[in-house]
C-alpha angles and dihedrals in degrees: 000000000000122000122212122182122238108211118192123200110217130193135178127188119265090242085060099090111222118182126211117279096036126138140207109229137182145165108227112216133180121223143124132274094303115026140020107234101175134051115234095206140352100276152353115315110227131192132174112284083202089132141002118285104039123191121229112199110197119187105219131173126214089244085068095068096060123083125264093266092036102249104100125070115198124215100190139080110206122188144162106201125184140171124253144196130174088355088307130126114236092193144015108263116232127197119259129173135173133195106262083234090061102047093049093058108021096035121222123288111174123173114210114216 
């Protein structure tokens, strides 16, 4: 099975105070247009949230992007991603999703509001 690695690329705008030490986190799901229906992973990805924009970096399979009895293939990544400092929350997380196509070739640019 082979693995490819889904980066996301996050900003946040400059009046949006983020402290050292802060981080950009997500869950990745795989749906279809209008809802996530599988976990791509066990929990949230995290990466440094040193400077706008952040990159997430999320290890996915090809079998995760199957349903849970096989039959279904999704085409799309859903995420809510957020940032986060001392187990708070900086900002309200909003749904985003992309087609799978897209985001492999076009990689994944989300702006956070």
């Amino acid at each position: 099975m082979s693995s490819e690695t889904l980066k996301i690329e996050i900003s946040w705008p400059a009046s949006l105070t983020v402290p050292a030490g802060a981080t950009i986190n997500a869950q990745l799901w795989a749906g279809n247009a209008s809802a996530g229906y599988s976990l791509i992973g066990d929990l949230d990805a995290s990466a440094a949230a040193d400077s706008s924009p952040a990159i997430l970096e999320i290890p996915y399979s090809q079998e995760d992007l199957k349903s849970h009895d096989g039959k279904t293939t999704w085409d799309y990544f859903h995420t809510s991603p957020y940032l986060a400092h001392d187990n708070k929350r900086l900002n309200n997380g909003y749904a985003e999703k992309i087609s799978i196509a897209d985001a492999k070739a076009n990689g994944w640019k989300i702006n956070l509001r």
